[in-house]
ZATI-336834 format. One line per 2 residues: number of its first residue (from 1); their letters; for each residue x, y, z of N, C-alpha, C. Coordinates in Angstrom, 3 decimals. Layout:
<pts>
NUM) a) X:Y:Z:X:Y:Z:X:Y:Z; ...
</pts>
This chain:
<pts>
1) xx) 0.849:-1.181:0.000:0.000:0.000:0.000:0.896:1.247:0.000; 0.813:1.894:-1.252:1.671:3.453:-1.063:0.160:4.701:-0.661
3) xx) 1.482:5.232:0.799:0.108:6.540:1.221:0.869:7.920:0.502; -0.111:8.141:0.151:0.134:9.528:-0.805:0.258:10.638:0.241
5) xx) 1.344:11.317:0.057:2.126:12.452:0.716:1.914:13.610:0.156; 1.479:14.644:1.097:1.092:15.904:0.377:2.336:16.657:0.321
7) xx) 2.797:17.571:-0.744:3.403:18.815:-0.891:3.503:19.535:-0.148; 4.162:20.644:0.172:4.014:21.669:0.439:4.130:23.253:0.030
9) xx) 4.063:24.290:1.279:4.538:25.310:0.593:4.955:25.940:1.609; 6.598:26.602:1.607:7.018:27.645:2.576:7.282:28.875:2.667
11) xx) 7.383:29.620:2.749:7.397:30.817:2.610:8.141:31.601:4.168; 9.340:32.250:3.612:9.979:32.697:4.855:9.800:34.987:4.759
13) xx) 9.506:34.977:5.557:9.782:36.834:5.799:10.731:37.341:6.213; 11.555:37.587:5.206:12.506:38.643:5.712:12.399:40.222:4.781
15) xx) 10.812:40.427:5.178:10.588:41.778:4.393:10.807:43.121:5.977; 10.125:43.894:5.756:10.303:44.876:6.860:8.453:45.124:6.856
17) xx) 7.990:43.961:7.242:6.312:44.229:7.192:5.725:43.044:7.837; 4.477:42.571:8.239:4.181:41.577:8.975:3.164:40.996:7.446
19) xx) 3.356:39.546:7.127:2.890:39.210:6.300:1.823:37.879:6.549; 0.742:37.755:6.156:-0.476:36.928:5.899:-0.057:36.026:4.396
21) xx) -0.368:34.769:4.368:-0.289:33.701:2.836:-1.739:33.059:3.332; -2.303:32.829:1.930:-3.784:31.698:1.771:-3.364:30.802:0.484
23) xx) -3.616:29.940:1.158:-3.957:28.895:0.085:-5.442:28.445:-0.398; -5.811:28.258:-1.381:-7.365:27.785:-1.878:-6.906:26.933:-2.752
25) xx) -7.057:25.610:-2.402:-7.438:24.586:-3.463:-8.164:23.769:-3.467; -8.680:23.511:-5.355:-9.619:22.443:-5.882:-9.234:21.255:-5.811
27) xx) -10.165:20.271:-5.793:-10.421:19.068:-5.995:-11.139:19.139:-7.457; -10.871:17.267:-7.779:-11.028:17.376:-9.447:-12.737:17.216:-9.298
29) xx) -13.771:17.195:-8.088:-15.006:17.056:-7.707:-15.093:18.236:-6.960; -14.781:19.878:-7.559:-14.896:20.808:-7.174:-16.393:21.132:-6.458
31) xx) -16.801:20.900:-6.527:-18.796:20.944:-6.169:-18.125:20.640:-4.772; -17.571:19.204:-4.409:-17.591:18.936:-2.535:-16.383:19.288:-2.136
33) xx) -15.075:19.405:-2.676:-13.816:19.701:-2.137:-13.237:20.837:-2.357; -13.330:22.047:-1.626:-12.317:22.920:-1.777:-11.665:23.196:-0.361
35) xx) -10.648:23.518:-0.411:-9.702:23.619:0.968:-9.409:25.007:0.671; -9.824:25.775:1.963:-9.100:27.035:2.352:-8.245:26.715:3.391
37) xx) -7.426:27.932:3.281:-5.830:27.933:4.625:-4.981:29.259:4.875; -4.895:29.707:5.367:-3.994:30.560:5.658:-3.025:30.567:6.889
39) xx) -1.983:31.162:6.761:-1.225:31.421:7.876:-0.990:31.789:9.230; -2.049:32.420:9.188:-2.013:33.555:10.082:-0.786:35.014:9.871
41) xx) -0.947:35.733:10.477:0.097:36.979:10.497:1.488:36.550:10.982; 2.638:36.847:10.478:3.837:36.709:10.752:4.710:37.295:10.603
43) xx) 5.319:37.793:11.749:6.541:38.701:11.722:7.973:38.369:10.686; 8.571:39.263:10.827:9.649:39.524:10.115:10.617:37.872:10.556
45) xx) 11.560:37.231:9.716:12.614:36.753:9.918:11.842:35.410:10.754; 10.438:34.860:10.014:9.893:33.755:10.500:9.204:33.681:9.227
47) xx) 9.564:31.637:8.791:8.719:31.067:8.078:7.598:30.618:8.518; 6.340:29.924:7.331:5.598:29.424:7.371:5.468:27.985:6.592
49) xx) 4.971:27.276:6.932:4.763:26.044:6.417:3.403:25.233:6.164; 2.448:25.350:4.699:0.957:24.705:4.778:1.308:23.819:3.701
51) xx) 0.360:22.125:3.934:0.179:21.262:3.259:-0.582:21.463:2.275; 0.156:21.146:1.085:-0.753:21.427:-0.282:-1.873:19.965:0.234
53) xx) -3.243:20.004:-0.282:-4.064:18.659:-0.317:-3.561:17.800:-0.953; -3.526:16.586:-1.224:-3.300:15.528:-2.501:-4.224:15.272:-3.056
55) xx) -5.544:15.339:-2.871:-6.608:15.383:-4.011:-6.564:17.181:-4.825; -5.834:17.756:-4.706:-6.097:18.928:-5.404:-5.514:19.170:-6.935
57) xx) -6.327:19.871:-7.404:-5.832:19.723:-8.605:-5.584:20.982:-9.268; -6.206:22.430:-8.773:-5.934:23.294:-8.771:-5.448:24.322:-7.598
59) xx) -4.366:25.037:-7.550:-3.819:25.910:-6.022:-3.839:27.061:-6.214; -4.264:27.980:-5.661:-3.712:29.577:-5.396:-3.508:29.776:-4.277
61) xx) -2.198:30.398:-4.678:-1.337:30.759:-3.535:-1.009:32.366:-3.644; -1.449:32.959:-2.267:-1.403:34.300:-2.551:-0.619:34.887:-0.909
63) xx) 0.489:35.572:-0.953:0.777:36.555:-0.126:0.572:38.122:0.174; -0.275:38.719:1.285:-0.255:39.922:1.476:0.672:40.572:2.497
65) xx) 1.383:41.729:2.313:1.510:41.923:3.720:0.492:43.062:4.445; 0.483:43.405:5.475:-0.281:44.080:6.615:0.350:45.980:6.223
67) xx) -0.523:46.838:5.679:-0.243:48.069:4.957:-0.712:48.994:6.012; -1.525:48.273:7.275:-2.478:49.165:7.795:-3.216:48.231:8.602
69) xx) -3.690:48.838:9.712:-4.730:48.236:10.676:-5.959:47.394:9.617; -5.853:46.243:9.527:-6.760:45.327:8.803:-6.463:46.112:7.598
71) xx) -5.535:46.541:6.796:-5.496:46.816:5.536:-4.363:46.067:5.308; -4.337:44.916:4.127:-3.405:44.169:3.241:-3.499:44.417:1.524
73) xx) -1.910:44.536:1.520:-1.359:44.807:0.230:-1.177:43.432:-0.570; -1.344:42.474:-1.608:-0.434:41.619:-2.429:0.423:41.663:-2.759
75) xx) 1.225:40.826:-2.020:2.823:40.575:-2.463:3.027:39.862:-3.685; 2.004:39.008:-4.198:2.174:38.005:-4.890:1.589:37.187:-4.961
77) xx) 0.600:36.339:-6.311:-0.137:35.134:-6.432:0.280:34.202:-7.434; 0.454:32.904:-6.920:1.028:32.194:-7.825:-0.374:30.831:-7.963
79) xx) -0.145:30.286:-9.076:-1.632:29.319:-9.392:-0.874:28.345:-9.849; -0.943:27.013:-9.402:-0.327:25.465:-9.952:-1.526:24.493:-9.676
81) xx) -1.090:23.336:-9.909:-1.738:22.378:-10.583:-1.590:21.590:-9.723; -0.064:21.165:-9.290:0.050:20.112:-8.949:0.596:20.043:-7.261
83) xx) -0.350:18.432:-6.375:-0.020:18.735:-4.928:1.452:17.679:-4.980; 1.955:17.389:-5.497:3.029:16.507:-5.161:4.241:16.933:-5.126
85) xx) 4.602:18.714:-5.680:5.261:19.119:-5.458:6.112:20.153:-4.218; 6.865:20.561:-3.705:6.987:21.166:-2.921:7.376:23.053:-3.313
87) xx) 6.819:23.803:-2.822:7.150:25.534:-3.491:7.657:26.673:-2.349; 8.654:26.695:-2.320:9.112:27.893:-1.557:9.535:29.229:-1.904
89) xx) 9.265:30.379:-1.167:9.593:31.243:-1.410:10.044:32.324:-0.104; 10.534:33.476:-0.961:11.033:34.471:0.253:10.645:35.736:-0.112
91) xx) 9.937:36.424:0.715:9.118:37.905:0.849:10.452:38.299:1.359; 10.437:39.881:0.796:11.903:40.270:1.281:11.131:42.693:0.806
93) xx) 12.069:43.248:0.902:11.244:44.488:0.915:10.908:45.124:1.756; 9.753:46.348:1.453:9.041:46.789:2.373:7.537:47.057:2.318
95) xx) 6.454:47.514:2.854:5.354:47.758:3.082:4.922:48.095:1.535; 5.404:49.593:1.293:5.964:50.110:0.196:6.132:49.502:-1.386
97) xx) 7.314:48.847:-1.085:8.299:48.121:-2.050:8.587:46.669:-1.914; 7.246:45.694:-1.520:7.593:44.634:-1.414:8.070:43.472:-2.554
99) xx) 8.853:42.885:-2.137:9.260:41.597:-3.557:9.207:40.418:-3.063; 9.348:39.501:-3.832:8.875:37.893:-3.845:9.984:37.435:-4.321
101) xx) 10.611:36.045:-4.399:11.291:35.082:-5.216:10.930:33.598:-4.615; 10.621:32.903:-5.822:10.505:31.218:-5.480:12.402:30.910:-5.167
103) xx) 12.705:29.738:-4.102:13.653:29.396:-3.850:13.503:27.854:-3.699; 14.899:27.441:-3.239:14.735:26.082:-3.864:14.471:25.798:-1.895
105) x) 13.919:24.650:-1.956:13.403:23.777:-0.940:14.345:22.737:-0.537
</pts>
């Protein structure tokens, strides 16, 4: 019996801003399966770590950071396909001038 292992996704902050990530993904029986997720808020110079699903077949992955009392900016949305892979990245910047890069895992 092989158990199917989900993916992931990490994402580390070393911007100068407190940053929020969501994940939303489909199932190929979108009608009963969709998975929401997020992070919660996270300070500077701390990763995060959420399990992609293994029934999913579509992902968005989106980072904001915190611009303002309950006001968030997009850092970045990325959309894949597949849960068997693993995706990291690093928020780096500011409030302002924030940037993104995928890195290797």
């Amino acid at each position: 019996c092989v158990v199917p292992i989900d993916g992931f996704i990490r994402v580390c902050n070393k911007g100068g801003y407190l940053a929020k990530c969501y994940l939303q993904s489909r199932a190929a029986d979108s009608a009963r399966r969709n998975h929401h997720d997020d992070t919660g808020l996270f300070p500077v110079a701390q990763c995060r770590t959420m399990e992609i699903p293994v029934i999913a077949v579509l992902n968005r992955f989106e980072c904001k950071s915190l611009a303002f009392i309950a006001v968030y900016k997009s850092i970045f949305v990325q959309e894949f396909a597949s849960s068997i892979f693993n995706y990291c990245y690093e928020i780096t910047g500011t409030t302002l001038n924030p940037k993104w890069s995928q890195t290797r895992c």
